[in-house]
N, C-alpha and C positions, 0 to 999 in steps of 0.2 A: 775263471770267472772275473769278468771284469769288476770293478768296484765300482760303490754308489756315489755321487755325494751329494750330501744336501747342500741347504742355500747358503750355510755359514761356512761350505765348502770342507766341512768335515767328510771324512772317508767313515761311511756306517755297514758299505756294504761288503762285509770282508769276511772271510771264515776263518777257522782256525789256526789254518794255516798260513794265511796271510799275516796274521797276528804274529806268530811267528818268526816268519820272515821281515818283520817290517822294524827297517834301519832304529837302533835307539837313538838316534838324532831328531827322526819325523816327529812331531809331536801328534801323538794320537788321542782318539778319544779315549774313555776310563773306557775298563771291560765293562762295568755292570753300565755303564751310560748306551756302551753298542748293546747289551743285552735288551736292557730297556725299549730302546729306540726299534729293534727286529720285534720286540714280541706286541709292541702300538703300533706299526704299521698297516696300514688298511691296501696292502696290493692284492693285486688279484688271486697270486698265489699264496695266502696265507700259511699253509701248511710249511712250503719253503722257509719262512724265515722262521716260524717257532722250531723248525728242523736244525737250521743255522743254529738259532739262539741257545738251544738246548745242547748242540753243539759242544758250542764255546761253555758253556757251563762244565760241561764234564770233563773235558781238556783242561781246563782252566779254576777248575772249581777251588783248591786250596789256593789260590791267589786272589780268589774276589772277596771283595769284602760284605760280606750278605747282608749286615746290616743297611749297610748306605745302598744295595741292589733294594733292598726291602723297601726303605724310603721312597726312591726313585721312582718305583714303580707304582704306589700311593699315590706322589705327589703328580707323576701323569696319568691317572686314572686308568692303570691300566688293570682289565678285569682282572676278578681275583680268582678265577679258574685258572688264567696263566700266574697269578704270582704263584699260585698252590703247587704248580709245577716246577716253579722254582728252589722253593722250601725240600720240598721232594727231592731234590737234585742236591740239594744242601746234605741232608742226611745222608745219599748215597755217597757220597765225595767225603 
């Protein structure tokens, strides 16, 4: 898969495994920021990226910081049926 970037040239569109593999010199974005940013997305495939996002949550779950994922997600309005599944992923993790 190739990767996405938005306009401040961040790479948002990355899975797991790219996460991963990506140099610790690049500077990336936060996980819960890529988290964020997939589950606000308005493409056409939506299902793809809450697939993505949910992803990286369960991969990565004891490294994110759910608090500031919590915030984040508030603070972009993003609906609270996907924060719910967040929280949800929280407990399983």
């Amino acid at each position: 898969m190739s990767p996405l970037i938005n306009a401040e040239g961040i790479v948002i569109g990355v899975d797991d495994r790219m996460l991963v593999k990506a140099s610790p010199n690049r500077q990336t974005e936060s996980i819960e920021d890529l988290v964020a940013e997939l589950l606000l997305l308005r493409r056409p495939e939506p299902k793809a990226d809450l697939k993505r996002a949910l992803s990286i949550l369960t991969v990565h779950g004891k490294m994110i910081d759910h608090d500031y994922l919590s915030w984040r997600l508030n603070e972009w309005n993003v609906p609270e049926s996907l924060i719910k599944l967040t929280h949800q992923n929280k407990i399983i993790n």
